[in-house]
TORPA-4810 file (N, C-alpha, C, O; in nm, 3 decimals):
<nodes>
NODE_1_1.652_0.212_1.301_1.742_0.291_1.220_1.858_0.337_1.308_1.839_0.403_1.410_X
NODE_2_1.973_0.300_1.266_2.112_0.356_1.377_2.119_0.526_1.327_2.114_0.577_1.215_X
NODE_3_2.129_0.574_1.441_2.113_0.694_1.540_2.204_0.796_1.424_2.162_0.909_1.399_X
NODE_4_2.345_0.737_1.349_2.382_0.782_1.287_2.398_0.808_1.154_2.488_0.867_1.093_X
NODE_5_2.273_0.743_1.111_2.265_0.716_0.935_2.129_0.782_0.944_2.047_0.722_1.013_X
NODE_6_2.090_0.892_0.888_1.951_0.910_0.851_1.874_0.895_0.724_1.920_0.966_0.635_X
NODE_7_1.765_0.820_0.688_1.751_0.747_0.567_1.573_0.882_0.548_1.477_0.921_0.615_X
NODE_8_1.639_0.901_0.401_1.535_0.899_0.333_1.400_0.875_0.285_1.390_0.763_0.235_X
NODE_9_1.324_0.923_0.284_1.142_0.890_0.309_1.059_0.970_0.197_0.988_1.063_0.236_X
NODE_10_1.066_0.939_0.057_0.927_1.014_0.014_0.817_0.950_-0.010_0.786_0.850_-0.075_X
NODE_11_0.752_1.046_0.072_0.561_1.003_0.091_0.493_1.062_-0.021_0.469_1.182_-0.034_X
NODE_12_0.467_0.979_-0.093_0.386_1.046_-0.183_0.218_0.959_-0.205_0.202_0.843_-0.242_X
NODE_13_0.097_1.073_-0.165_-0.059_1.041_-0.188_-0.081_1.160_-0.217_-0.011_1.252_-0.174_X
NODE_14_-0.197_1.179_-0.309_-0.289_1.310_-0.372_-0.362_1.405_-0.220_-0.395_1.523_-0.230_X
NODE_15_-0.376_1.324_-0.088_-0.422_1.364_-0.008_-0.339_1.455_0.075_-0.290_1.405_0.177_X
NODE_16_-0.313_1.581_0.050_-0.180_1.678_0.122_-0.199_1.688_0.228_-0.113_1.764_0.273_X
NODE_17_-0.257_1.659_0.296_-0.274_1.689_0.421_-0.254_1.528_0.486_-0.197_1.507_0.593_X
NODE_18_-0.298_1.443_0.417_-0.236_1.281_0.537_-0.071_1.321_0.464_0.032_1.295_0.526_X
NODE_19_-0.070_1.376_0.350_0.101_1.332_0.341_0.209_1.403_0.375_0.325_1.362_0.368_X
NODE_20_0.161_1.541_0.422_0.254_1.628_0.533_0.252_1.586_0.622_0.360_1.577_0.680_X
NODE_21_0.135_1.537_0.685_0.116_1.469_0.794_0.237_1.328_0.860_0.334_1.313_0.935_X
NODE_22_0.148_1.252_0.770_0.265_1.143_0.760_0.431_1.200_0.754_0.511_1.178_0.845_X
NODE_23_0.460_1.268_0.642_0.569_1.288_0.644_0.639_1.378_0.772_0.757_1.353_0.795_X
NODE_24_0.578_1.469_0.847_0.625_1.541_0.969_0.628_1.440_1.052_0.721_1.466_1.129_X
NODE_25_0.567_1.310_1.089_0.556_1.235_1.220_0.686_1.149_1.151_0.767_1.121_1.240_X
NODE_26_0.715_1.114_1.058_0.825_1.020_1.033_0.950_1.115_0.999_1.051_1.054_0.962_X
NODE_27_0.960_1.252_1.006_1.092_1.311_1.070_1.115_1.342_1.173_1.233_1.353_1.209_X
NODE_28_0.991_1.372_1.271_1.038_1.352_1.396_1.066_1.210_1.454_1.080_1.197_1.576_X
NODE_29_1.073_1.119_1.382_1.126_0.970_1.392_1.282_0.976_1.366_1.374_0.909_1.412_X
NODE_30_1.276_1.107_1.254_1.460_1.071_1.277_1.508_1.065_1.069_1.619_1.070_1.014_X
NODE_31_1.372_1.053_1.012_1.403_1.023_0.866_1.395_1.162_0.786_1.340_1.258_0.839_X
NODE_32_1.442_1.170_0.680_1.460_1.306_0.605_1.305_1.297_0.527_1.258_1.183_0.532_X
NODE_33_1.250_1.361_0.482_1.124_1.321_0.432_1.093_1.398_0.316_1.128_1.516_0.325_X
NODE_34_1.041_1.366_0.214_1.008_1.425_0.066_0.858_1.400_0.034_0.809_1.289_0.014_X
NODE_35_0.789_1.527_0.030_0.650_1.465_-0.030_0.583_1.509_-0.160_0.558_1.627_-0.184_X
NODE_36_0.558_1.422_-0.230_0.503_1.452_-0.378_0.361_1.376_-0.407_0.348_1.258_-0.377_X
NODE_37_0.226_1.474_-0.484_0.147_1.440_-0.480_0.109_1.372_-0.607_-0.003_1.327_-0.633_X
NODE_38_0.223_1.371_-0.689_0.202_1.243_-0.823_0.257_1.186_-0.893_0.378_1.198_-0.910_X
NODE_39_0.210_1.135_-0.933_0.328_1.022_-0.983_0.416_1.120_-1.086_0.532_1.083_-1.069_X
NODE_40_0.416_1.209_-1.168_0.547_1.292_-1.236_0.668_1.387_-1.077_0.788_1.402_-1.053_X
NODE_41_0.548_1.419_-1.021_0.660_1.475_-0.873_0.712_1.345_-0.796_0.803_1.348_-0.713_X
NODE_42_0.658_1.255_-0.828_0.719_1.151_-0.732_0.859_1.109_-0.783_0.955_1.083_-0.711_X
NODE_43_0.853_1.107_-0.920_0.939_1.064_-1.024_1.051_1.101_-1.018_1.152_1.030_-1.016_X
NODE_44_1.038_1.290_-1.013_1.121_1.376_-1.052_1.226_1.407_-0.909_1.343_1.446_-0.910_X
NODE_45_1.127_1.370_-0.776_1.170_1.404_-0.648_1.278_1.236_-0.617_1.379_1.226_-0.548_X
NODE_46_1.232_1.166_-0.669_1.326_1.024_-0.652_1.424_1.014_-0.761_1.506_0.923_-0.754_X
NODE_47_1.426_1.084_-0.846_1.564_1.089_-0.912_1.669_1.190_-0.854_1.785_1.151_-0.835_X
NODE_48_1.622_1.347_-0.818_1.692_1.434_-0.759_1.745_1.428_-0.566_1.818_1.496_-0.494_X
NODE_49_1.671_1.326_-0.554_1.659_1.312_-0.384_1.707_1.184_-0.330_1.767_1.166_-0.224_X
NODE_50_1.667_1.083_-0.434_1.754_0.934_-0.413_1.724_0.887_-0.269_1.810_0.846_-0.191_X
NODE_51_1.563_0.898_-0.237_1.569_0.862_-0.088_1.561_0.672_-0.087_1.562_0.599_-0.185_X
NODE_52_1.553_0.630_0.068_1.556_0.506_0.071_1.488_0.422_0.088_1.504_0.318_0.151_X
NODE_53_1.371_0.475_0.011_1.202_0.434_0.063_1.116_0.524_0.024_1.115_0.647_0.024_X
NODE_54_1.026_0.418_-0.017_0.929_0.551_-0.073_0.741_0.473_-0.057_0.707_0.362_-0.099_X
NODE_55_0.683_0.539_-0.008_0.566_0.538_0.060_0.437_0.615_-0.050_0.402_0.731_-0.071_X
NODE_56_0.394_0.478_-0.101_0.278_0.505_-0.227_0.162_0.495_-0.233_0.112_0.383_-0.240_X
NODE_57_0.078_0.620_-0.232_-0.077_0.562_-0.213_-0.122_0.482_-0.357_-0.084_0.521_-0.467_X
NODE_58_-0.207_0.367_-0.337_-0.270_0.314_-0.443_-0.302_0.372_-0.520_-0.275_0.340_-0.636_X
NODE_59_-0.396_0.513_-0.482_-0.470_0.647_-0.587_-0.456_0.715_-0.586_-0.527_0.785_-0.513_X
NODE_60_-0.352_0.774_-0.663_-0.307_0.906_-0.697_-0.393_0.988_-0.750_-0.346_1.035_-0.854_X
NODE_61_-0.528_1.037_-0.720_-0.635_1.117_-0.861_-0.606_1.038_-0.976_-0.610_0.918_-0.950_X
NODE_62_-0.582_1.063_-1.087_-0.586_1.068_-1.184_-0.471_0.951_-1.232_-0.495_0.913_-1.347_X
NODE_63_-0.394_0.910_-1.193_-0.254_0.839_-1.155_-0.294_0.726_-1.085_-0.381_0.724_-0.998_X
NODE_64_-0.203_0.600_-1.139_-0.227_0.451_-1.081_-0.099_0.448_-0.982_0.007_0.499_-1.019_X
NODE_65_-0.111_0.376_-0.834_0.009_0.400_-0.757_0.077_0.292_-0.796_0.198_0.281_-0.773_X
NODE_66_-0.001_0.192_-0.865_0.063_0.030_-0.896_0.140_0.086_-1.037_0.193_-0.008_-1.096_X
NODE_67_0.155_0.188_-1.091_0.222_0.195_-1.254_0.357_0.307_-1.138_0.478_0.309_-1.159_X
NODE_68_0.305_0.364_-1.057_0.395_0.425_-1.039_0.515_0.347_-0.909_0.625_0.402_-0.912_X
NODE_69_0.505_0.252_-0.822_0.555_0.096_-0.821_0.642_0.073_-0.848_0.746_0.086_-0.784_X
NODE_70_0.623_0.013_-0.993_0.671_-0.022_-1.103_0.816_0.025_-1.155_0.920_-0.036_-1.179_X
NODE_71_0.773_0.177_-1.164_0.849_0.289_-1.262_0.981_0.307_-1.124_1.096_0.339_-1.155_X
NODE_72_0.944_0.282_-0.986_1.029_0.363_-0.903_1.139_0.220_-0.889_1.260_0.233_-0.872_X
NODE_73_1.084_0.116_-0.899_1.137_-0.037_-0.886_1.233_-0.030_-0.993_1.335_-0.098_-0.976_X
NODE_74_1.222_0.051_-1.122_1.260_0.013_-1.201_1.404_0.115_-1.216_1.503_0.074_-1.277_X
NODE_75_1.399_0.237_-1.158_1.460_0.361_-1.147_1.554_0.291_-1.025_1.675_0.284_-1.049_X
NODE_76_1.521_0.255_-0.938_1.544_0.261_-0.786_1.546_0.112_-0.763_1.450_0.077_-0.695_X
NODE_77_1.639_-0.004_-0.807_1.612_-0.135_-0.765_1.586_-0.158_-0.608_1.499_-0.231_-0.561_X
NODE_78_1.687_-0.073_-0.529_1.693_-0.091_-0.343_1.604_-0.023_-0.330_1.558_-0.059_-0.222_X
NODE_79_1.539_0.058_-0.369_1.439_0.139_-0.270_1.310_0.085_-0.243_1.216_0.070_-0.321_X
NODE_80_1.319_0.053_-0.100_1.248_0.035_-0.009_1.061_0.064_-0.076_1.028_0.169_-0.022_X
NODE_81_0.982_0.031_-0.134_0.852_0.057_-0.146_0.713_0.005_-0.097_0.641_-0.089_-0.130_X
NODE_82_0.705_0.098_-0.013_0.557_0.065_0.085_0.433_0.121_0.034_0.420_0.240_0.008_X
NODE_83_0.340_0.035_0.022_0.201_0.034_-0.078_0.090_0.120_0.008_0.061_0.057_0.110_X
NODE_84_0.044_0.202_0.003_-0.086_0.220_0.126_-0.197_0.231_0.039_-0.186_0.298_-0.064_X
NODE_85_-0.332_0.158_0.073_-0.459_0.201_0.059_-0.528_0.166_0.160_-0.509_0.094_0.258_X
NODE_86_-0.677_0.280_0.088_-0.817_0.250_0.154_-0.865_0.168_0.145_-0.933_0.118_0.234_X
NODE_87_-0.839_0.095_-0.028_-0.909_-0.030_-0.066_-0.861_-0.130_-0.041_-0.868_-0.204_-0.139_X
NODE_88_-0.818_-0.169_0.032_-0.758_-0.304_0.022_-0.798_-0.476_-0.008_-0.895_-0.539_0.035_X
NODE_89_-0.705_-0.515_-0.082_-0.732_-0.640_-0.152_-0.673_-0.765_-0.163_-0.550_-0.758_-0.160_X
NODE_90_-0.719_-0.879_-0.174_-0.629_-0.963_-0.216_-0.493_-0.940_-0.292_-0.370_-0.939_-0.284_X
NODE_91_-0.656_-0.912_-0.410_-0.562_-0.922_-0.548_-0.472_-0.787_-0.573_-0.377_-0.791_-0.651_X
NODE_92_-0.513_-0.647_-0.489_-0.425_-0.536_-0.520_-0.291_-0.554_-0.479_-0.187_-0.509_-0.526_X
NODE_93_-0.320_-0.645_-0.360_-0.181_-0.688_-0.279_-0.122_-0.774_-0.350_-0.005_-0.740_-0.333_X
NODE_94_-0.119_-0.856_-0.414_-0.074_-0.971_-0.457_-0.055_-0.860_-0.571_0.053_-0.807_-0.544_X
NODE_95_-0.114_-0.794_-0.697_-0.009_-0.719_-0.775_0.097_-0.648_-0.757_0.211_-0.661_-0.802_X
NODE_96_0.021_-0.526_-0.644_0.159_-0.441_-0.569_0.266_-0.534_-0.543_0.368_-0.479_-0.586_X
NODE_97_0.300_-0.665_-0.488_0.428_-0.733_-0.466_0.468_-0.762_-0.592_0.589_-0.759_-0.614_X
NODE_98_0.372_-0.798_-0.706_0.493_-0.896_-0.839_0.526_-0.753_-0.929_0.615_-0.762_-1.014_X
NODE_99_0.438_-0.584_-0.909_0.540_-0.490_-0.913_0.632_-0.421_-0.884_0.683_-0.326_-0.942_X
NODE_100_0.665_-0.493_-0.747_0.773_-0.465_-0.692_0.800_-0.322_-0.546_0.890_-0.248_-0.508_X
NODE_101_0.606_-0.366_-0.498_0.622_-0.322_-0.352_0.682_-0.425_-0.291_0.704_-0.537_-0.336_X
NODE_102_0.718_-0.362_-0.142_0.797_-0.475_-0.064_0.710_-0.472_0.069_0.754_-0.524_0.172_X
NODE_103_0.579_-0.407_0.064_0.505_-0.431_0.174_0.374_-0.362_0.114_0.374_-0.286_0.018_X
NODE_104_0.265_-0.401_0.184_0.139_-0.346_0.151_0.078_-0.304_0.331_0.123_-0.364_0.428_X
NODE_105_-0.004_-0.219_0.341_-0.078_-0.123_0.428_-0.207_-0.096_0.351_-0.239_-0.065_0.237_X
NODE_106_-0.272_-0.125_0.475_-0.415_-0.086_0.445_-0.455_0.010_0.521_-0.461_-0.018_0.640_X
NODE_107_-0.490_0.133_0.486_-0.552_0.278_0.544_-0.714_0.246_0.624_-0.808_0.190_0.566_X
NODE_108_-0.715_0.291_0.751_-0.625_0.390_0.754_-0.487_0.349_0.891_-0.501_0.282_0.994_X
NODE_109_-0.389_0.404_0.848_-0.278_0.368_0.928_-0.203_0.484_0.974_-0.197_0.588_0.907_X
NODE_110_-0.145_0.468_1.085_-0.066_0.507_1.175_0.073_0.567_1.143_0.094_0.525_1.029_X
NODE_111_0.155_0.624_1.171_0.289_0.710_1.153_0.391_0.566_1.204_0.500_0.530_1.162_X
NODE_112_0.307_0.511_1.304_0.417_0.429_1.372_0.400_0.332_1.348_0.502_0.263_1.359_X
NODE_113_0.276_0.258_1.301_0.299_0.136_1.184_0.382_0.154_1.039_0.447_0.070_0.978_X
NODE_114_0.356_0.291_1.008_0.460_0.280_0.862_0.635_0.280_0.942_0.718_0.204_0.892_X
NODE_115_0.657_0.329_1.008_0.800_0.351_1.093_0.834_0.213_1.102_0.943_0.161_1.078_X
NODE_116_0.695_0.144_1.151_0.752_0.015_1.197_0.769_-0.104_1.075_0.802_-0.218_1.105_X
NODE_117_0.746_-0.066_0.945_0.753_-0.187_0.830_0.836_-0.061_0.752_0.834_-0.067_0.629_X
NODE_118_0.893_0.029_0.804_1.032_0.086_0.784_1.174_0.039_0.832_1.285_0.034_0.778_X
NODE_119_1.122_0.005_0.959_1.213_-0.032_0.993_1.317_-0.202_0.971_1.430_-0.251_0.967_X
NODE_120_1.153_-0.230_0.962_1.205_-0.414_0.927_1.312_-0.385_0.800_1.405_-0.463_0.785_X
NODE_121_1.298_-0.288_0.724_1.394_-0.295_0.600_1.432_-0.394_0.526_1.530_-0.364_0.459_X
NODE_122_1.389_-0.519_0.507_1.421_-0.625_0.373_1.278_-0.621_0.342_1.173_-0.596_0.402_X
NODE_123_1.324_-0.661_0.204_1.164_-0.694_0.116_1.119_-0.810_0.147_1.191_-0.891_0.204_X
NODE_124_0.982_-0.838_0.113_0.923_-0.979_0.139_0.973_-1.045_0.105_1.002_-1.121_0.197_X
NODE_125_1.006_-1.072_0.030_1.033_-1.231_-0.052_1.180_-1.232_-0.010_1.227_-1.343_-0.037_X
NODE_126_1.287_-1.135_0.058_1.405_-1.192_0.074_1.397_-1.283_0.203_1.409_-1.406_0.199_X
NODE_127_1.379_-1.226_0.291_1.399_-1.332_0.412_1.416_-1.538_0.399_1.306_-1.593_0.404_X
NODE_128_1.484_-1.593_0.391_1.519_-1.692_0.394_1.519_-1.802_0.538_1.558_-1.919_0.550_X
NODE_129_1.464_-1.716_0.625_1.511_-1.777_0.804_1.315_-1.703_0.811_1.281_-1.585_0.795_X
NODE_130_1.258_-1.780_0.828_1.121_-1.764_0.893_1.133_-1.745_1.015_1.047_-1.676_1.069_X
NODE_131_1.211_-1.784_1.073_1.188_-1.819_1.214_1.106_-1.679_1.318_1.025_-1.668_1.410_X
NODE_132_1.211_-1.574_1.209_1.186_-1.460_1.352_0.983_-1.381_1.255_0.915_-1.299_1.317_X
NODE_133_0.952_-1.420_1.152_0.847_-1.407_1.127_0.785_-1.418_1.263_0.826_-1.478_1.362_X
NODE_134_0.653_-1.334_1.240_0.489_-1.310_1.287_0.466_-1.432_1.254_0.520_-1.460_1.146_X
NODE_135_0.367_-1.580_1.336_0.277_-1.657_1.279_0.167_-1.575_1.206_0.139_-1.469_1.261_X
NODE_136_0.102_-1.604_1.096_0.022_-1.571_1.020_-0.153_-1.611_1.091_-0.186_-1.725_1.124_X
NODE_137_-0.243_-1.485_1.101_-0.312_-1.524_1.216_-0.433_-1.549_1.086_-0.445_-1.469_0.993_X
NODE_138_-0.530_-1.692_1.102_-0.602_-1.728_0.998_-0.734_-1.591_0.947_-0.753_-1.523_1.048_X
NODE_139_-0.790_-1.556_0.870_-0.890_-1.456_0.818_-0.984_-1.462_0.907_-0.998_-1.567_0.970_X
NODE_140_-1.071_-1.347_0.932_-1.186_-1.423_0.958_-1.332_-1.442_0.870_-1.360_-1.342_0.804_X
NODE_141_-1.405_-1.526_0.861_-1.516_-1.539_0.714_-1.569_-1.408_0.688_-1.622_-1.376_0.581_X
NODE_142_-1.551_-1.315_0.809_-1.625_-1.194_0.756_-1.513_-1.159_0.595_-1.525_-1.151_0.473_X
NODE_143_-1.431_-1.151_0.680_-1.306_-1.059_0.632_-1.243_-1.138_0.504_-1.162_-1.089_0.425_X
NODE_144_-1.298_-1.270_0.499_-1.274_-1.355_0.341_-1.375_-1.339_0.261_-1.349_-1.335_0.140_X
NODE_145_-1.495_-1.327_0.299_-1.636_-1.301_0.246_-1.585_-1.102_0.172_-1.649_-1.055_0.078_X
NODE_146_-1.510_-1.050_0.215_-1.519_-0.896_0.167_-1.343_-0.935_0.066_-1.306_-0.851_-0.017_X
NODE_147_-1.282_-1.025_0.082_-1.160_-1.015_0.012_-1.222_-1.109_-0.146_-1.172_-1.095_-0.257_X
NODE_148_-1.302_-1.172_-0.124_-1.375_-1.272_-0.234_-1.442_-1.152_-0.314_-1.421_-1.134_-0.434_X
NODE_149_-1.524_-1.073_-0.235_-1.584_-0.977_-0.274_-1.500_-0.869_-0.385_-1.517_-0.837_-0.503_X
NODE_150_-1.423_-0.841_-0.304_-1.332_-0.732_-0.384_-1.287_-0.779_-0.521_-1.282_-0.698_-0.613_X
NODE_151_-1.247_-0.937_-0.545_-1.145_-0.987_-0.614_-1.254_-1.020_-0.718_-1.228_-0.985_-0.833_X
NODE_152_-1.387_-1.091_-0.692_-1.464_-1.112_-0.807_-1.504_-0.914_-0.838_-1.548_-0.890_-0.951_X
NODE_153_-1.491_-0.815_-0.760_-1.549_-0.711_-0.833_-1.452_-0.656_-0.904_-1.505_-0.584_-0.989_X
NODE_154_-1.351_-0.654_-0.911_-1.202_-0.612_-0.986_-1.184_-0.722_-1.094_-1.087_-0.744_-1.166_X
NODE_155_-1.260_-0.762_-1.089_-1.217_-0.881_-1.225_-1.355_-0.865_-1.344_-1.353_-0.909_-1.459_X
NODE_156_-1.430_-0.814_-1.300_-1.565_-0.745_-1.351_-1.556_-0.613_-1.377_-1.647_-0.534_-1.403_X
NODE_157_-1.367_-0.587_-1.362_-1.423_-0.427_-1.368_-1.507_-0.313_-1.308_-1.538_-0.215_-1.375_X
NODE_158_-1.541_-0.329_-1.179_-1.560_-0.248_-1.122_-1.753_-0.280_-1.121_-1.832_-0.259_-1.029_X
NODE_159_-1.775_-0.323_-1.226_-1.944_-0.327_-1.243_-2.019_-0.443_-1.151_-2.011_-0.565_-1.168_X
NODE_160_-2.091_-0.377_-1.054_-2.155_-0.459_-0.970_-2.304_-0.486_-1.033_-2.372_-0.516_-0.935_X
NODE_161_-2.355_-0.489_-1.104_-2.408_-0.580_-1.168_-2.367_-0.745_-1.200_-2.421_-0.851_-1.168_X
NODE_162_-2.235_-0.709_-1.285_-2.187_-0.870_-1.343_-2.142_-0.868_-1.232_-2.184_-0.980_-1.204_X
NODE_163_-2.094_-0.838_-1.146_-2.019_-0.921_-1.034_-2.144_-1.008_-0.936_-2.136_-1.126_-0.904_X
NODE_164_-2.258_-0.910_-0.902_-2.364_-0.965_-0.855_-2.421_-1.079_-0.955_-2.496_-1.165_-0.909_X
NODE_165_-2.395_-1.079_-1.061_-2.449_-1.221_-1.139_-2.332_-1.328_-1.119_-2.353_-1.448_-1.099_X
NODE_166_-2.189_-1.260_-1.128_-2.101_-1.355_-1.118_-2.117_-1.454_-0.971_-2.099_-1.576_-0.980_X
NODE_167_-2.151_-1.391_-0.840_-2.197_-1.424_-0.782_-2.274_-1.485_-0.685_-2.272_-1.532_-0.572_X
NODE_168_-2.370_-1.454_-0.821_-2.538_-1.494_-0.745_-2.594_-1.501_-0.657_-2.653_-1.585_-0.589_X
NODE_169_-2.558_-1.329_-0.665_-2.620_-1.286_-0.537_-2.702_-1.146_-0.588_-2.635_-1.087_-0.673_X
NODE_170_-2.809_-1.090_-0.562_-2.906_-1.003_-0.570_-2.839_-0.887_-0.552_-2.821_-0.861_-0.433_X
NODE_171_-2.791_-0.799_-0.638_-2.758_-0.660_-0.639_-2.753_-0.559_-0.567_-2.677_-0.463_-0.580_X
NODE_172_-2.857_-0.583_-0.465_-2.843_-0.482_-0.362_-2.813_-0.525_-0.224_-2.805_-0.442_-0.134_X
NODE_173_-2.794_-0.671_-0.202_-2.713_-0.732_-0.125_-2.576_-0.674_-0.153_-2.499_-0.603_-0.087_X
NODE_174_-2.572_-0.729_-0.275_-2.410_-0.703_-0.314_-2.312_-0.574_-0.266_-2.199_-0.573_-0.219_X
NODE_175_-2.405_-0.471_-0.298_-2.384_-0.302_-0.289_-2.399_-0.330_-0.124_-2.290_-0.323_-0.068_X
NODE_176_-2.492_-0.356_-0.050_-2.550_-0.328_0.134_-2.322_-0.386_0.138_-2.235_-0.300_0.152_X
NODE_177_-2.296_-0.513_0.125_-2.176_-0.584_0.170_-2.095_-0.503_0.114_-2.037_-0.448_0.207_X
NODE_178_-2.041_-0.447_-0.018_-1.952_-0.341_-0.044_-1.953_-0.208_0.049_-1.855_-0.140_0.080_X
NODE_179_-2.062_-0.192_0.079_-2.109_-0.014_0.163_-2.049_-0.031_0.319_-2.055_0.068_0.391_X
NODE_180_-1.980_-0.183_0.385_-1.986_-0.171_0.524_-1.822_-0.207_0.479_-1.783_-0.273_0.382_X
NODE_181_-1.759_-0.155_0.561_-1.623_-0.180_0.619_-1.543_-0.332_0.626_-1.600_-0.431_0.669_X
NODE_182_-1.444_-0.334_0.591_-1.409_-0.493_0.599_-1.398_-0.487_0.739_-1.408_-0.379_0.797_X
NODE_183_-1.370_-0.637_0.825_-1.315_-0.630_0.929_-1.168_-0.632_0.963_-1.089_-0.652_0.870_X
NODE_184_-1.132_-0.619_1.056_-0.963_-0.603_1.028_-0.917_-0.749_1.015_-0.806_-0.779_0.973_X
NODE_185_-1.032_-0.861_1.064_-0.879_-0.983_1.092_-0.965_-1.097_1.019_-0.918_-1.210_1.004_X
</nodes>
């Protein structure tokens, strides 16, 4: 970010305490920062505040972060929108982009990883020159075995039963592999 333009930041998650958080470590980075814990304050704070980026937890309580996405994409064509969850997914990721995040984060994360897919500033899909891209480093089976997982249980609706039949795999296998942590790579 040049030294003389200071850009705009509202963080908005239901969790007040990661999102003061977050938001104090990314003004002492240098950014103005706004935090709202739902999607109607998020709304109301990005129409009156017009920042240049805006930082969305997946689960708002009660509130979808993917409807609220959407609504800010739609308010806000340039603004910058960075996705964060706990859950992370294939398929959450792959929606968050065709609603019009421009990056996804998986929690839990860092002040200076969000700074740093702040800073890249273009959306995914613009870049046209790969070159200066990251090579893409392959999954590993753990970590495809828990993204398979997620994607057949979100397509079941949440019910690990049919997903364990979808499966075919024994139910409390199913639940033991949901209960442990993905791996990171």
């Amino acid at each position: 970010m040049p030294a003389d333009a200071q850009r705009g930041v509202l963080v908005i998650d239901d969790d007040e305490r990661f999102a003061v958080t977050l938001a104090m470590a990314l003004s002492r980075r240098g950014y103005v920062t706004h935090v709202a814990h739902d999607a109607a304050g998020a709304l109301a704070t990005a129409r009156t505040k017009e920042p240049d980026a805006a930082i969305v937890d997946l689960k708002l309580g009660a509130d979808d972060g993917l409807v609220l996405t959407e609504a800010l994409r739609r308010a806000h064509p340039k603004m910058r929108i960075i996705v964060l969850t706990g859950y992370a997914s294939i398929a959450t990721a792959v929606r968050a982009i065709k609603l019009g995040a421009d990056d996804y984060l998986a929690k839990p994360v860092t002040a200076s990883a969000v700074a740093a897919v702040l800073e890249r500033g273009a959306r995914i899909e613009a870049p046209d020159d790969d070159s200066s891209a990251a090579p893409l480093e392959p999954m590993s089976p753990r970590r495809l075995e828990w993204e398979h997982l997620q994607r057949v249980l979100a397509e079941n609706d949440g019910n690990i039963s049919e997903t364990a039949r979808a499966l075919r795999m024994h139910r409390r296998t199913l639940q033991r592999k949901l209960a442990k942590r993905p791996s990171r790579s």
